[in-house]
Short mmCIF file of the C-alpha atoms (twelve columns), coordinates in Angstrom:
data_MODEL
# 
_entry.id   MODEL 
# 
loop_
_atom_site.group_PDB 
_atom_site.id 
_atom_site.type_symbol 
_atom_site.label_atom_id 
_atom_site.label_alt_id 
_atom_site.label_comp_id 
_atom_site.label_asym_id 
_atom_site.label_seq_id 
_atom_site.Cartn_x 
_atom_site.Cartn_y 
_atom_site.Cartn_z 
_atom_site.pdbx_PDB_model_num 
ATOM 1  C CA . UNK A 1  135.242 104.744 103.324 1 
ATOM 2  C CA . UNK A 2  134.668 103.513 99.163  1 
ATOM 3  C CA . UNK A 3  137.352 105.313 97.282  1 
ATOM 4  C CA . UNK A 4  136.168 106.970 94.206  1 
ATOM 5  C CA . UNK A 5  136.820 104.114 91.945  1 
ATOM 6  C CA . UNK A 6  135.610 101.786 94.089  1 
ATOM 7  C CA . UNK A 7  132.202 104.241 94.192  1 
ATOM 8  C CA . UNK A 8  132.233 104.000 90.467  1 
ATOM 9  C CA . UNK A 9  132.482 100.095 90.270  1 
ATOM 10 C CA . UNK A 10 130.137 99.507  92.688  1 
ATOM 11 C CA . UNK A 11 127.472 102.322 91.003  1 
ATOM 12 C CA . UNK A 12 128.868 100.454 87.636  1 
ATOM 13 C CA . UNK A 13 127.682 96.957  88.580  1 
ATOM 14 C CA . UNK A 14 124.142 98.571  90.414  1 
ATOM 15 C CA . UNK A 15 123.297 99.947  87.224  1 
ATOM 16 C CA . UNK A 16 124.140 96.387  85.575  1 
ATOM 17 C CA . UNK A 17 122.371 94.442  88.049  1 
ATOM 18 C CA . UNK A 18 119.095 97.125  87.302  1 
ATOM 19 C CA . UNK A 19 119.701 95.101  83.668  1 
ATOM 20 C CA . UNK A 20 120.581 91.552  84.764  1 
ATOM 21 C CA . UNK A 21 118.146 89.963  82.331  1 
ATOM 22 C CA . UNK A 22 118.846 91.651  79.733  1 
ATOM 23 C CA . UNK A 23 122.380 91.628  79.806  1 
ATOM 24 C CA . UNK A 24 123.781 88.905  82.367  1 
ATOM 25 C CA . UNK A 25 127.741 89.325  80.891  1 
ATOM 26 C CA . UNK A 26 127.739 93.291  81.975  1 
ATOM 27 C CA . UNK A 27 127.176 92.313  85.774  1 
ATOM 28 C CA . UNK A 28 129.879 88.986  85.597  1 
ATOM 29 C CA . UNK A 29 132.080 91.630  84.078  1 
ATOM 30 C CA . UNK A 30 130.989 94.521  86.640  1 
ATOM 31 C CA . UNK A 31 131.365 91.809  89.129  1 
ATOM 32 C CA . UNK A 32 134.648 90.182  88.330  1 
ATOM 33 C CA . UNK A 33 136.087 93.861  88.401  1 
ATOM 34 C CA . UNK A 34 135.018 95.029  92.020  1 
ATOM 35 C CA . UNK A 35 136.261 91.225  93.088  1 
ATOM 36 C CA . UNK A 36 139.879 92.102  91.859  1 
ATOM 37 C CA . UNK A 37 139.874 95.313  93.776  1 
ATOM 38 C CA . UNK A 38 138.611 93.884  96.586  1 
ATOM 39 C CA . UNK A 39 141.563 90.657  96.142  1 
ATOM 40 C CA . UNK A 40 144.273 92.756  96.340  1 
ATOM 41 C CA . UNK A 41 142.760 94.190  99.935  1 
ATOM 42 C CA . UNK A 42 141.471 91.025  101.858 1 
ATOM 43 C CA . UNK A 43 140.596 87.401  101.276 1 
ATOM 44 C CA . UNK A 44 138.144 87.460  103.448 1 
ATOM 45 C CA . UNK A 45 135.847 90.102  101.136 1 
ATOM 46 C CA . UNK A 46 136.719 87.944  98.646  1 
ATOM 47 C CA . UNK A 47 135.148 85.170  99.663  1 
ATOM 48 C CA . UNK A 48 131.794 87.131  101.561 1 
ATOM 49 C CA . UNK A 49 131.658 88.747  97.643  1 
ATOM 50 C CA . UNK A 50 131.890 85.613  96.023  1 
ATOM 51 C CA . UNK A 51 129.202 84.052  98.631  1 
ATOM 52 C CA . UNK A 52 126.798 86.638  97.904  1 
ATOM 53 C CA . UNK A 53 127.684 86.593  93.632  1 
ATOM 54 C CA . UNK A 54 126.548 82.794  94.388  1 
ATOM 55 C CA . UNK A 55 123.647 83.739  95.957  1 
ATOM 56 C CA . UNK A 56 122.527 86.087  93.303  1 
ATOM 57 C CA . UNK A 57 122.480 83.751  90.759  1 
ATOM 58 C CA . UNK A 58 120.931 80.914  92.679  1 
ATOM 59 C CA . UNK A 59 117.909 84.127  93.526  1 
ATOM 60 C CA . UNK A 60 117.898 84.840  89.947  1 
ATOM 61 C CA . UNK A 61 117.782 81.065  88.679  1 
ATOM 62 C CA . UNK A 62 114.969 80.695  91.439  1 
ATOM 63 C CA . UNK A 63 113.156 84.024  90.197  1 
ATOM 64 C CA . UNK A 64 113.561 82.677  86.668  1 
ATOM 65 C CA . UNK A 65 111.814 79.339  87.518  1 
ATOM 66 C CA . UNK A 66 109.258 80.356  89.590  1 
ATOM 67 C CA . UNK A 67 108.439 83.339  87.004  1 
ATOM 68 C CA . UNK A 68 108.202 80.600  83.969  1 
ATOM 69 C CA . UNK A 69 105.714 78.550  86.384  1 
ATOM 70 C CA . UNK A 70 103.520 80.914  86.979  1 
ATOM 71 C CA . UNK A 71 103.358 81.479  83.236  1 
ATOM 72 C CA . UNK A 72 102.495 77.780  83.095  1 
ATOM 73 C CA . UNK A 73 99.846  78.077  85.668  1 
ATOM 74 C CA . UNK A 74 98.531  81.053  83.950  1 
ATOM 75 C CA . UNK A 75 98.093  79.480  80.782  1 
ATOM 76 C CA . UNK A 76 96.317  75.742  81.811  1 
ATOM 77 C CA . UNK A 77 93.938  77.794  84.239  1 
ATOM 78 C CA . UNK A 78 92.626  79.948  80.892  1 
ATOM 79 C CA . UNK A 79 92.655  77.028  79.129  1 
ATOM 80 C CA . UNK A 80 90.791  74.951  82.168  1 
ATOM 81 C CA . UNK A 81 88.133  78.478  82.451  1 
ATOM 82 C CA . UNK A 82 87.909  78.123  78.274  1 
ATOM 83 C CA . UNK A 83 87.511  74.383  78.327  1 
ATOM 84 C CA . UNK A 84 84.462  75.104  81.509  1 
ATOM 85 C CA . UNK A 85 82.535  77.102  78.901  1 
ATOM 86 C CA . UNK A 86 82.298  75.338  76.637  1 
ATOM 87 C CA . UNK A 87 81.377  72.707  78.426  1 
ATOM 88 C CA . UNK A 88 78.476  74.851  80.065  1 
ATOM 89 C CA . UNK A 89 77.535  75.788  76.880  1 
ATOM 90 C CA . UNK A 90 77.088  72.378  75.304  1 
ATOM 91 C CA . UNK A 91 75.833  71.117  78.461  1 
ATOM 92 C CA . UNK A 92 72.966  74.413  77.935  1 
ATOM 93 C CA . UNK A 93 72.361  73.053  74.364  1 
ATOM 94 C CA . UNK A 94 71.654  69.762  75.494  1 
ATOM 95 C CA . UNK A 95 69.152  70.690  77.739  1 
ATOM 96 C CA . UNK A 96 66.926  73.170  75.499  1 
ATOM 97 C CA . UNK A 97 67.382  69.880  72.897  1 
ATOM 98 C CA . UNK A 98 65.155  67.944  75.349  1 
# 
């Protein structure tokens, strides 16, 4: 069973992680405090909680990317639909010319 200060570290760096992008330093510092409790108790939990701390990141880096290319893709398809218009439009033109 979580002691009460344990409770309160781990509800501590929930509430951080809820905030992770907007303030990454909070959950290392969140983090790096449940990982000294949990040193002085077992090496073990210290290295499953460091495992999964490396996993976060690498899920956040990987959100991060993945979020920024979907932007990307986002932004040449408009352009693509825009550019399809037009060229519809001039194509249209060209046709009542003749």
């Amino acid at each position: 069973m979580l002691s009460v200060e344990r409770e309160s570290q781990v509800a501590a760096f929930a509430l951080a992680l809820a905030n992770f992008e907007e303030d990454p330093q909070q959950v290392t510092q969140q983090f790096e405090a449940i990982q000294g409790s949990i040193d002085a108790e077992s090496s073990l939990g210290v290295q499953i909680n460091q495992l999964l701390w490396e996993e976060l990141l690498r899920t956040r880096r990987s959100l991060s990317f993945w979020r920024s290319l979907g932007e990307a893709e986002g932004e040449l398809s408009k352009a693509l639909s825009n550019q399809h218009i037009r060229l519809q439009q001039n194509y249209l033109r060209l046709m009542q010319e003749q």
